[in-house]
N, C-alpha and C positions, 0 to 999 in steps of 0.2 A: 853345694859342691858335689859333684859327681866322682866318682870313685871307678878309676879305670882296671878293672880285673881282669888277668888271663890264667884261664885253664892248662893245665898239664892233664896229657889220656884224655883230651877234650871229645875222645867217639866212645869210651868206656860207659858201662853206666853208670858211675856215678859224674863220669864228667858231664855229661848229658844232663841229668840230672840240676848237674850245677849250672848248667849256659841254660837250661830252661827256668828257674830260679833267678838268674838271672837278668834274665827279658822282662821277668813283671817286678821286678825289685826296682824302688823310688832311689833315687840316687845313686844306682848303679850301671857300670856300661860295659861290656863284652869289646875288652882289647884286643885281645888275643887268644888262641886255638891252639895248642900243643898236640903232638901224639908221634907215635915213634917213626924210624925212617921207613920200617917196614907197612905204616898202615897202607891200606886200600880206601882209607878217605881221604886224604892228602890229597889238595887243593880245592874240596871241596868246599862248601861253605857251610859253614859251625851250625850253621839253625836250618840245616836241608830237612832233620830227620824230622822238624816239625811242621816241614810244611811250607816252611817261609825263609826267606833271603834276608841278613844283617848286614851282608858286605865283607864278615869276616872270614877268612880262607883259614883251612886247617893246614898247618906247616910243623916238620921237623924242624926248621931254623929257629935256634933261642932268641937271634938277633931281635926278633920282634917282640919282646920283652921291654926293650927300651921304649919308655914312654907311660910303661903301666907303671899305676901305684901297687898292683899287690898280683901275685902267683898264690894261685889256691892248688896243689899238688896235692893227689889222691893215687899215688903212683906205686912205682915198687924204690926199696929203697935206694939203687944204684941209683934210678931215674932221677930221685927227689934230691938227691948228693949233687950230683952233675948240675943241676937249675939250679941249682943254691948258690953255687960258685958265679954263676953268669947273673942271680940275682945281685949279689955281691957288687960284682963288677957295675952292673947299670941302678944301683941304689934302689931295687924294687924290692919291695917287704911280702912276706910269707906265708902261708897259713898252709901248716902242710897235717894230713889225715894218715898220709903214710903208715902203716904198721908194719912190724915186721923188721927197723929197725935195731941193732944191737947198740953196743957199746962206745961203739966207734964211732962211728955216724952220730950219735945223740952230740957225746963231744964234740966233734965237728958243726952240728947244729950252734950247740950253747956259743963256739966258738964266734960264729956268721955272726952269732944276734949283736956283737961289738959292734959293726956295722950296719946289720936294718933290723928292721923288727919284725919279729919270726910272733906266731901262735902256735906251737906244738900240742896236739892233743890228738890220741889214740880213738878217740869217741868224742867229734860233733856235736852229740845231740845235746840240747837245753838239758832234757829231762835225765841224760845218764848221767852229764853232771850235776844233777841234785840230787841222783842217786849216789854219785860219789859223797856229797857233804852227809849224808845219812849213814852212809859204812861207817864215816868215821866218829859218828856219833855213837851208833851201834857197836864198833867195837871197844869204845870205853869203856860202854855199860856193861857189857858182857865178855869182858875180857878173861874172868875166872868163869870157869865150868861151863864152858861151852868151845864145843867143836865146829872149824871152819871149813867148810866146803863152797867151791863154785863151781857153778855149772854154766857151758857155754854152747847155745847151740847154733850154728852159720851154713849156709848153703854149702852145695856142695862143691864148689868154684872155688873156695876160697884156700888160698894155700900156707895159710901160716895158722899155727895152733903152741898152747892156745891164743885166743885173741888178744890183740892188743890193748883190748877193754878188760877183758878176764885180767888182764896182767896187771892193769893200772888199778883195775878194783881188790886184785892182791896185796897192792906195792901201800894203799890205800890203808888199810885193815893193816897190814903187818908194823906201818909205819906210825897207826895209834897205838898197836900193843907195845911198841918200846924195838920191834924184832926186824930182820934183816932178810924179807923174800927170799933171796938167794938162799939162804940157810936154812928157811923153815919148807919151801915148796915143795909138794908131791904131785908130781905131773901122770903118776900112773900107776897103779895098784896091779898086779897078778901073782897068779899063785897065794904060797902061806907066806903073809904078810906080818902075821904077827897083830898085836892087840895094837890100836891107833896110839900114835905120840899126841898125847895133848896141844903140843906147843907147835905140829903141821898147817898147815893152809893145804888145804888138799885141792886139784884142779881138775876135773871132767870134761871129755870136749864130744862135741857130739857133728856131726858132718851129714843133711840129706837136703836133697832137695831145693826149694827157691826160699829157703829162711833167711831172712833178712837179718836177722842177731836179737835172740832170745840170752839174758845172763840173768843169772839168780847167784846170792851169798845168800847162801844158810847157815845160822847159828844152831847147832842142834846141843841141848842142853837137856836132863833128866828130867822129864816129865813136860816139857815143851820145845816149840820149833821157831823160830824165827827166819823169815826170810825176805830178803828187800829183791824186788826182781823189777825188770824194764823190758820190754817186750819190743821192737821196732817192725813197723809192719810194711814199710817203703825207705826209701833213700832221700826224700824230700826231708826228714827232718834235720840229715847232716847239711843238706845244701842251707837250710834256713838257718842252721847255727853258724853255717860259714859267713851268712851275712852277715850276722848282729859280729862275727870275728871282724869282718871288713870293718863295718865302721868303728870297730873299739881300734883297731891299727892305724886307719886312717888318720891320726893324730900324734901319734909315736914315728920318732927315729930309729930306736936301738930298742932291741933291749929282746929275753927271752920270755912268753907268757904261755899259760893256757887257758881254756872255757873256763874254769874257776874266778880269774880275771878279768878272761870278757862280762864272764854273771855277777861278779863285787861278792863270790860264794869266798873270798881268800882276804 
């Protein structure tokens, strides 16, 4: 069975990324080519930047949505809301990387997956979700006397902080101590601050350069340090997590999931 995918920001790089990921993926085929009304690659064809022709033309029009089994959207969140809707309407299922997302939109997500089925996840990669199953092992073990910090470091392009990943490896940690992100997060220390509240998730964000997404959770505890960190040093490894997302989807109707599920980590 062949797995028909189309890209949303199909000339961004991660979309790029993902349609070149996709050319040598067994089972998989480049339906379709997204990107906004304003690009400068519009009607080009998806696989120029590498050299070679698939026949696929880059289009604003959703219309051509119909037919695919799944929308991989790496986009901003207005973007990722509007596809959802048009996925909706023509029964094509999800996988969306989006960050940056609020409150709103999530529930509008959970809403869609009544209809196809959605992968929502903040972080792609294989390996941050096993870093994720490890926070939460980490913070059972060390839920008394030790203090929680993340550190997050992303290029300098990137516009939302902190990251989507930082957030979920927050939401992660807060959600084995028993506690409620919203209530415990410190997103930014100045000035006299006063002695640390034990019961914080404190959050650091750092912005230079071509960093692809450096996070560490530190437990720091009296007389030692604990820290789980993942290091990403290209964008190939979220494109290859969106594959193992395609074929866990290709099989589902409905329903809302993330990488925990694509990995059997849940």
């Amino acid at each position: 069975m062949t797995i028909k995918l189309a890209i949303a920001g199909s000339s961004g790089r991660m979309g790029r990324m993902l349609i070149e990921t996709i050319a040598s993926a067994e089972g998989c085929q480049l339906h379709a080519a997204l990107d906004r009304q304003d690009s400068p690659t519009l009607g080009q064809d998806a696989t120029a930047f590498l050299g070679r022709e698939c026949g696929v033309k880059i289009t604003a029009d959703l219309n051509v949505l119909k037919g695919a089994d799944i929308l991989i959207d790496f986009t901003r969140p207005e973007g990722t809301l509007a596809h959802m809707e048009k996925c909706r309407e023509f029964g094509v299922n999800m996988i969306i990387g989006t960050t940056g997302i609020e409150a709103e939109g999530e529930a509008t997500i959970a809403a869609a997956s009544n209809d196809i089925a959605i992968v929502y996840a903040r972080n792609m990669s294989v390996g941050m979700n096993v870093v994720y199953k490890l926070l939460e092992i980490a913070a059972k073990a060390l839920a008394t006397g030790y203090d929680i910090e993340i550190l997050e470091m992303h290029h300098r392009m990137k516009v939302d902080a902190p990251s989507g990943t930082a957030i979920s490896m927050g939401e992660i940690i807060a959600e084995s101590l028993g506690r409620d992100l919203k209530e415990c997060a410190i997103y930014g220390r100045e000035g006299v601050t006063g002695e640390r509240d034990p019961s914080t998730i404190g959050f650091a964000t750092l912005r230079g350069g071509d960093i692809v997404g450096d996070h560490t959770a530190i437990f720091a505890g009296m007389g030692e340090r604990v820290e789980i960190t993942h290091k990403a040093s290209n964008r190939t490894i979220y494109a290859q997590g969106c594959i193992r997302a395609a074929r866990f989807l290709s099989a589902k109707k409905a329903g809302l999931y993330n990488m925990q599920d694509v990995l059997g980590l849940r």
